[in-house]
C-alpha positions in Angstrom: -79.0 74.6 -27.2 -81.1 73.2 -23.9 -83.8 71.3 -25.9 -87.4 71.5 -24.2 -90.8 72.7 -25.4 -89.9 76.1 -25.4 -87.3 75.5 -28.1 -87.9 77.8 -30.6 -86.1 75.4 -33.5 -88.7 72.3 -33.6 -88.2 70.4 -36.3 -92.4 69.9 -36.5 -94.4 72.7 -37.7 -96.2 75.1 -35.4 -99.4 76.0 -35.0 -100.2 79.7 -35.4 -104.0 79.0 -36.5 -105.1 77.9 -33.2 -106.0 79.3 -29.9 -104.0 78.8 -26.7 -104.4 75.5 -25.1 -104.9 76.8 -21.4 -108.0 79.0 -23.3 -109.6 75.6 -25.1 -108.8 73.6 -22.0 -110.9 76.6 -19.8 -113.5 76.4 -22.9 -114.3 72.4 -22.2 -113.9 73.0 -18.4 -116.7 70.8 -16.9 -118.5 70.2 -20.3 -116.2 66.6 -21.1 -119.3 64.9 -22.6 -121.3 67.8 -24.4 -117.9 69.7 -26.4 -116.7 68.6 -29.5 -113.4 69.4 -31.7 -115.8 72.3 -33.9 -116.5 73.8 -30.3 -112.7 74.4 -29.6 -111.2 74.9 -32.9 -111.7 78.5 -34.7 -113.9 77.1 -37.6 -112.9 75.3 -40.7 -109.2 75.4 -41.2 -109.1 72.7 -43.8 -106.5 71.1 -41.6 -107.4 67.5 -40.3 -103.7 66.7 -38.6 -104.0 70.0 -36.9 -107.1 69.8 -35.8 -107.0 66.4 -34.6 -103.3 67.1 -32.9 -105.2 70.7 -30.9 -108.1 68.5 -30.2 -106.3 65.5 -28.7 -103.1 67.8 -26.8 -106.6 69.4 -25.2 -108.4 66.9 -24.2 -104.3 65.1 -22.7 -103.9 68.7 -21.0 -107.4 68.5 -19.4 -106.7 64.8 -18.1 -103.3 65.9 -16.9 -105.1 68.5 -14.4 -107.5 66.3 -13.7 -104.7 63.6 -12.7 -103.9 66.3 -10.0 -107.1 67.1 -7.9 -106.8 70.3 -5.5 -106.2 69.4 -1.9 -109.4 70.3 -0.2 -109.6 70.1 3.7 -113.3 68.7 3.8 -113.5 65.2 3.7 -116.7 64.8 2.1 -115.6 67.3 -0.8 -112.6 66.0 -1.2 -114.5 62.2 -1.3 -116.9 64.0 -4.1 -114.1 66.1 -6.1 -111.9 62.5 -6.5 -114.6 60.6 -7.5 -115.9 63.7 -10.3 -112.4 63.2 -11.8 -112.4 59.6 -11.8 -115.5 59.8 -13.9 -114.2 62.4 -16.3 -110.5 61.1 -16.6 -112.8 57.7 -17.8 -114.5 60.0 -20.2 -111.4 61.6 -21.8 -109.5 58.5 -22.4 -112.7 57.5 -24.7 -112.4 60.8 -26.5 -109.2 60.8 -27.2 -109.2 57.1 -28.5 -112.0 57.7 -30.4 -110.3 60.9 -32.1 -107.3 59.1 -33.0 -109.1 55.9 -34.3 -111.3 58.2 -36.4 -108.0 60.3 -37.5 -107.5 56.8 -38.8 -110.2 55.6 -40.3 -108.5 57.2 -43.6 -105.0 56.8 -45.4 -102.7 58.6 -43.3 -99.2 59.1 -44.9 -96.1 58.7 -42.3 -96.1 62.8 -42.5 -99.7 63.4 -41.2 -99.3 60.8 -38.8 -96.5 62.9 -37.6 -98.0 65.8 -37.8 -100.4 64.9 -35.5 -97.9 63.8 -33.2 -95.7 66.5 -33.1 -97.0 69.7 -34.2 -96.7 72.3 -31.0 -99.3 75.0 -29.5 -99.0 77.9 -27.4 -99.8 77.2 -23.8 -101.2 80.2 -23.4 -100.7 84.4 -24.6 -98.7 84.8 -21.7 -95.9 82.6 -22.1 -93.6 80.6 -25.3 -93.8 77.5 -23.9 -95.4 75.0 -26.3 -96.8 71.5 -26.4 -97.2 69.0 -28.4 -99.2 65.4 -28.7 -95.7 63.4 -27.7 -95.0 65.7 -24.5 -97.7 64.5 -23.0 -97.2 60.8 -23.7 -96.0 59.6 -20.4 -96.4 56.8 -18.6 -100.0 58.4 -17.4 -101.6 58.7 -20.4 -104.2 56.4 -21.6 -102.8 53.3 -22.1 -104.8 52.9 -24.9 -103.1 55.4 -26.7 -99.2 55.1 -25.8 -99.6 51.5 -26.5 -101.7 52.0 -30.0 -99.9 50.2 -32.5 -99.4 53.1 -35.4 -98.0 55.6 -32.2 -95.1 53.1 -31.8 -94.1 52.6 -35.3 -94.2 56.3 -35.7 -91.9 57.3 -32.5 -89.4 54.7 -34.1 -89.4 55.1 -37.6 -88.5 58.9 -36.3 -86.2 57.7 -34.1 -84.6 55.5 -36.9 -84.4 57.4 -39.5 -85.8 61.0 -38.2 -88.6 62.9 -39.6 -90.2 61.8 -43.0 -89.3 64.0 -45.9 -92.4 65.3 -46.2 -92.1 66.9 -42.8 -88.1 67.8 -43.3 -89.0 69.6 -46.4 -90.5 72.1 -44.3 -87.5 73.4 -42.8 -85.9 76.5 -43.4 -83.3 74.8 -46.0 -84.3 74.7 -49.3 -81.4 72.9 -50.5 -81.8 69.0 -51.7 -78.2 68.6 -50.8 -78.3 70.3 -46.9 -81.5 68.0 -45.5 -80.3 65.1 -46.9 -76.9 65.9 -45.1 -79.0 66.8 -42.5 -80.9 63.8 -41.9 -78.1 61.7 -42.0 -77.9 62.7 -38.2 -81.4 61.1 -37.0 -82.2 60.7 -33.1 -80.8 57.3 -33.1 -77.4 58.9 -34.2 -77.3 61.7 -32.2 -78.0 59.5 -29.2 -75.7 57.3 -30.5 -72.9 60.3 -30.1 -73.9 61.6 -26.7 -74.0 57.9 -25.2 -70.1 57.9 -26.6 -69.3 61.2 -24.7 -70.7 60.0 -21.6 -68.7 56.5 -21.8 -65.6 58.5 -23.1 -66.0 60.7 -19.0 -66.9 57.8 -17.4 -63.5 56.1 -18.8 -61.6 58.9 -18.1 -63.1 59.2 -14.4 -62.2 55.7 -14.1 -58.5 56.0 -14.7 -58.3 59.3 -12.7 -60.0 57.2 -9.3 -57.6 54.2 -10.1 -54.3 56.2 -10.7 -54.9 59.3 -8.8 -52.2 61.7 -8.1 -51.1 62.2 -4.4 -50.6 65.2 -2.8 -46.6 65.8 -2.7 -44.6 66.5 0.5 -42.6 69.1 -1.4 -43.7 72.5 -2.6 -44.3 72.7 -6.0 -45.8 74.2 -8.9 -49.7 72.9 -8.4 -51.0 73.4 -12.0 -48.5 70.4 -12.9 -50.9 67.9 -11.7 -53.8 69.2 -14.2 -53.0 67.6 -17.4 -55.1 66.5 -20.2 -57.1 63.9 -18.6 -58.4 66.2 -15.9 -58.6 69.2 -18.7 -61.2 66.6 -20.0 -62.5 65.1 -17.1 -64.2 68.8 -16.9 -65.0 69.6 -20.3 -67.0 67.0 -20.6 -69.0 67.4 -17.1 -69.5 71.0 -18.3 -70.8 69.8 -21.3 -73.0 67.1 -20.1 -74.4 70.1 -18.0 -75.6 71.9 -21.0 -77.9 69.8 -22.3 -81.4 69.1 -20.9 -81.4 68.9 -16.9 -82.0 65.7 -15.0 -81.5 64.5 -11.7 -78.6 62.5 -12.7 -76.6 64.9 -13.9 -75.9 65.8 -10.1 -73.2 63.8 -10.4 -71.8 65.1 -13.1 -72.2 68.4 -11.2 -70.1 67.5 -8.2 -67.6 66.2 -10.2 -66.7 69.4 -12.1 -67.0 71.3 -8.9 -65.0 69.3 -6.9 -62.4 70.0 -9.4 -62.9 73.6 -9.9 -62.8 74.3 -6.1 -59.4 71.7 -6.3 -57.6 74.5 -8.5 -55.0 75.1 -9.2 -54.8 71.7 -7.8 -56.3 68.6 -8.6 -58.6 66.3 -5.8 -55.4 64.4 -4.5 -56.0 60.3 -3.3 -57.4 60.7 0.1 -58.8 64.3 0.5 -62.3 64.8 1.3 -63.5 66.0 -2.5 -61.9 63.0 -3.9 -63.6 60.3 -1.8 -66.7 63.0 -2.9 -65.4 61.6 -6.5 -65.8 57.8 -5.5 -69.7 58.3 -4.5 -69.8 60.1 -7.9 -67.7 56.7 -9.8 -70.3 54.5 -7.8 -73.0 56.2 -9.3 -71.7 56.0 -12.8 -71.0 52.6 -12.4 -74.7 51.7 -12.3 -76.1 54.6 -14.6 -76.1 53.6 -17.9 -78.4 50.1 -16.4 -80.9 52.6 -15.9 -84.0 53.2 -18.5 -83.5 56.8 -19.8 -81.2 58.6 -22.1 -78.4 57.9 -23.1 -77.8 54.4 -22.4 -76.5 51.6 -24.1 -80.4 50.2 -24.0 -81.7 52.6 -26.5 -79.1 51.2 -29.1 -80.3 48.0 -29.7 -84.2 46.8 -30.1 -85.6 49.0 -27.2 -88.5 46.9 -27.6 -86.7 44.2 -25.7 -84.2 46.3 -23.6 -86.7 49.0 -22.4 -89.3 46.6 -20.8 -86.6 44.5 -19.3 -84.7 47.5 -17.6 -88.4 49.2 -16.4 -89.4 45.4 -14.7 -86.1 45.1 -12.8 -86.7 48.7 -11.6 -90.3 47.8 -11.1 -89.4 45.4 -9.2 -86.4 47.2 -6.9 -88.8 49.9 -6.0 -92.2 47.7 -5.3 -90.1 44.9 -3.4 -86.3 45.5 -2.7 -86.6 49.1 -1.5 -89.3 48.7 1.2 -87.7 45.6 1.8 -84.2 46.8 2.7 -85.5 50.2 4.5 -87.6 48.0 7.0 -84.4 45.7 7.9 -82.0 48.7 7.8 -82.4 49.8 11.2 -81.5 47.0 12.8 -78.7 46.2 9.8 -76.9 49.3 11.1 -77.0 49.2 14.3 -75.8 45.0 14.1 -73.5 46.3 12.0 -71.8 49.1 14.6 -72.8 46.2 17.4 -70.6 44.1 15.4 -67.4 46.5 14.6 -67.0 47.9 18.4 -67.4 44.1 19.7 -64.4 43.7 17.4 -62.7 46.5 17.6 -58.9 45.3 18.8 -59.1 43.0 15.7 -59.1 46.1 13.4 -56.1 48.2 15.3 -53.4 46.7 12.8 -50.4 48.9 13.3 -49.3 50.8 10.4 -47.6 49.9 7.3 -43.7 51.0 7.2 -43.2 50.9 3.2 -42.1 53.6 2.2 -43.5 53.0 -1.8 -46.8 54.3 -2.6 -49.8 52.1 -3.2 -50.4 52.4 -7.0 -54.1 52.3 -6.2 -55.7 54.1 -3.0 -57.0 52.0 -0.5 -60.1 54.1 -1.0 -60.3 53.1 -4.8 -60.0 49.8 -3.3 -62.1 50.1 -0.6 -64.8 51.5 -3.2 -64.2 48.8 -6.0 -64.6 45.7 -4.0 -67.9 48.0 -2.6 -69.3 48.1 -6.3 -68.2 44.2 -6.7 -70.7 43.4 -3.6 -73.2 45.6 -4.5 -73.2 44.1 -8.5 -72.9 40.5 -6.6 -76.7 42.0 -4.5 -78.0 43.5 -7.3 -78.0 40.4 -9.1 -79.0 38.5 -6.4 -82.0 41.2 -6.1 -82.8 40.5 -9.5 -82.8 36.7 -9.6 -85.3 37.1 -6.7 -87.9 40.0 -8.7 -88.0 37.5 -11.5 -89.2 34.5 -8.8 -91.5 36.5 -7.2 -92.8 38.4 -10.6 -91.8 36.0 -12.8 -95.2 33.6 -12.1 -97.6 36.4 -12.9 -95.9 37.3 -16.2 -98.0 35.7 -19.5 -95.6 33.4 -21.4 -97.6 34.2 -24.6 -96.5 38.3 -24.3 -93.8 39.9 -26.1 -92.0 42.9 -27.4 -93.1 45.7 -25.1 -95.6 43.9 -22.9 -93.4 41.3 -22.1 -93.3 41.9 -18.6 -97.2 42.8 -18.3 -98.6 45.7 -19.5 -97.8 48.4 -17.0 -94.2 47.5 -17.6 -94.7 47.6 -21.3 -96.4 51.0 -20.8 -93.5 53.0 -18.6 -91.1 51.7 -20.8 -92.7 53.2 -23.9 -92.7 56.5 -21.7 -89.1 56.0 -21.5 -88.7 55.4 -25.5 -91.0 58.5 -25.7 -88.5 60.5 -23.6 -85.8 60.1 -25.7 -87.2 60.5 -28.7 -88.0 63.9 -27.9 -84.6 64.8 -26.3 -83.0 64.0 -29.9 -85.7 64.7 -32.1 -85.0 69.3 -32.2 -82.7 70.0 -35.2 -79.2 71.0 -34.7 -79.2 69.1 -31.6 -75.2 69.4 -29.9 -74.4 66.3 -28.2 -71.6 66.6 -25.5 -68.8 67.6 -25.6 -70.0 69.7 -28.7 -72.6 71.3 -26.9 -70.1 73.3 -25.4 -69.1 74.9 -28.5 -73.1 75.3 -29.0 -72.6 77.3 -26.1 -69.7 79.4 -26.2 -70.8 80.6 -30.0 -74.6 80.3 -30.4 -76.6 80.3 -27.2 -74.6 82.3 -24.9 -74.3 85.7 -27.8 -77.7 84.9 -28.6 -78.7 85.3 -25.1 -76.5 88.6 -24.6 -76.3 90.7 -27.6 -79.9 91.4 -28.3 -79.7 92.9 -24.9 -77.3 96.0 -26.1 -78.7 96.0 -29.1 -77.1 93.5 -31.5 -78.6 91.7 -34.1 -76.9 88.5 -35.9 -78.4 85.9 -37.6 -77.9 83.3 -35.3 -80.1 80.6 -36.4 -77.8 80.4 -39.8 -74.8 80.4 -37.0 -76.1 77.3 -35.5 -76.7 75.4 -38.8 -73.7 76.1 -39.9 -71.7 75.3 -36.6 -73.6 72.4 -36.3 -73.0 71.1 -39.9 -69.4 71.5 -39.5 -68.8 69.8 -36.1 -71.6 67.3 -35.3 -72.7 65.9 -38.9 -69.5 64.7 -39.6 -68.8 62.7 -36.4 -72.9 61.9 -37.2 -71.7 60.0 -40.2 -69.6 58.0 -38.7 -72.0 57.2 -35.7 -74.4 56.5 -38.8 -71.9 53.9 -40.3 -71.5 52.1 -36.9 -75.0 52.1 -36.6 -75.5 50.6 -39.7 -74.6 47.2 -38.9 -77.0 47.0 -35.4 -79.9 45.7 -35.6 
């Protein structure tokens, strides 16, 4: 199943008691100092996490609009309207600290603090979408907030070791037996599982670019060139597809169609769609560096790892990047200067062996690439840390290590992929084909002509069979990390 707010299988309760957020939101409008939480919320529900998770979800959905100020063509206005929202945005971030601090000022059990955190509302009558407290805990909400103390420990002890019982016990199985089961597979695992699916297409991409087959000289039947490692090589791209949508799954998405328009062949060493493949293995090579989900990062203290990661990017986009676009005119063109005023020296004449290369001169040619870029990335990075490095505080640590707006994105990050593993029955690749194939695509058809299964029994029961017991043995790996 594609996990997002609209998910209608959250593992955290949802709110039915409360009005629509875009309706509350409309209801404070201008008012941000004169409306309190008894002015938004329908009277006395009795409910002090739910009220304080509707209160602060509206009061982080009015700062996100006011983040994002109409474009108005008068100056003066526009001067006027920026400088209103400056003041209000101000406002907000002391109302919502001072809701949570006062949520606080009592006992709160690991379940209420959870509750708070992750119980969902309607966006509005019109549409299923939902929200919750941790969807809106990005790298723009108020610092005081995604940095508070008890937020963190909450967001990992879930990550750890998934929802507290309290909360789990709400779920649609009454047995003792299923949730513990169950919650054996906790966003750490499951993470742990899809980061071994990704590293499993990434190994088998590697041996196809290195040992390619070449197109033959002779006619011949074509489908003998698709064996089992590129059978694989596109089940898992199409699986990585199904779950949630990012920008880097593009490459992923070239890669399974470059194959599928290769049929009943296979990209052979030197066509167009496998040099295609080759910008797609360069990408890959560098992915799992980055700060998001999945990514070897996430498995060990993310505390450390996460910060570190965000301060290098920090640093690429802040320094390298405007640094190499302003010299990369003249790079080029001393570059083509270079090649034509050299030009006889490259006119080798050709090889005459008649043995095939076991590896492509494009593999090659690609390889040492990714050697010389690894060899400027480090160099890039030894360079951020002496420019950087003086302004970090040496008595820091854990997430702020590398100054608080570091710290800050990177718990974004953590945020991120907390959510992403945090829905029950979540299918990591390559299983979320399967999810697919039985669950999401029948339950997206045959209510259409009329059908009726239970399909939310379907997916518990698929997804106890095939993920939770790979998930124990992620859980016994996982075991012995820290």
């Amino acid at each position: 199943m594609l996990i997002s707010e609209t998910t209608p299988l959250l593992s955290q309760p949802l709110a039915t008691s409360f009005p629509n957020i875009s309706d509350a939101v409309a209801r404070l409008g201008e008012h941000v100092d004169r409306v309190s939480i008894a002015d938004i919320c329908p009277g006395e529900t009795g409910d002090v996490c739910g009220e304080t998770a509707f209160y602060l979800v509206v009061l982080l959905q009015l700062r996100a609009q006011k983040l994002k100020p109409k474009a108005l063509s008068d100056v003066w206005n526009q001067w006027t309207e920026t400088a209103l929202n400056e003041s209000d945005i101000q406002q907000l971030n002391e109302r919502i600290i001072n809701a949570w601090v006062l949520f606080l000022d009592e006992y709160r059990t690991t379940a209420e603090i959870e509750q708070v955190l992750w119980t969902s509302f309607l966006i509005s009558d019109h549409s299923a979408r939902r929200v919750r407290v941790v969807d809106l805990l990005t790298a723009d909400a108020p610092s005081e907030l995604i940095r508070h103390d008890v937020v963190m420990l909450s967001l990992v002890n879930m990550w750890k070791h998934g929802p507290s019982r309290d909360v789990a016990s709400q779920e649609i199985s009454p047995s003792p037996i299923g949730l513990r089961y169950d919650a054996i597979c906790t966003p750490r695992v499951l993470h742990f599982m899809d980061l071994a699916a990704y590293l499993s297409y990434f190994g088998l991409l590697v041996s196809y670019v290195m040992q390619p087959p070449f197109e033959p000289t002779i006619s011949q039947s074509r489908f003998h060139y698709v064996g089992a490692r590129e059978i694989l090589l596109m089940v898992f791209s199409s699986s990585i597809l199904l779950r949630p949508w990012t920008i880097f799954n593009l490459p992923f998405a070239i890669t399974l169609l470059m194959f599928l328009i290769s049929l009943p062949a296979v990209p052979f060493a030197g066509s167009a769609s496998f040099n295609i493949l080759l910008i797609c293995f360069i990408f890959h090579a560098f992915q799992f560096h980055f700060p998001r989900s999945p990514s070897p990062l996430f498995v060990f203290k993310v505390r450390h790892s996460l910060p570190f990661a965000r301060f290098l990017t920090h640093g690429f986009y802040r320094i390298i990047l405007p640094l190499t676009v302003f010299f990369l005119p003249i790079f080029v063109l001393g570059t083509s200067w270079l090649s034509m005023a050299l030009a006889e020296t490259f006119f080798v004449p050709p090889s005459l062996l008649d043995t095939l290369i076991p590896t492509p001169m494009e593999t090659r040619t690609t390889v040492l690439f990714i050697f010389f870029a690894l060899l400027v990335t480090v160099c890039c990075s030894l360079f951020i840390f002496v420019v950087l490095g003086r302004t970090l505080d040496p008595a820091a640590s854990g997430w702020d290590s590398y100054s608080s707006a570091v710290g800050r994105t990177a718990r974004a990050s953590f945020v991120r992929a907390v959510i992403s593993y945090s829905s029950p029955y979540t299918f990591p690749a390559p299983l979320s084909l399967l999810h697919a194939i039985f669950i999401w695509g029948p339950s997206a058809i045959l209510p259409r002509v009329g059908i009726q299964l239970p399909f939310a029994q379907a997916e518990k029961l698929l997804w106890r069979i095939t993920v939770g017991p790979i998930g124990l043995i992620a859980a016994s790996i996982l075991y012995f990390l820290p």
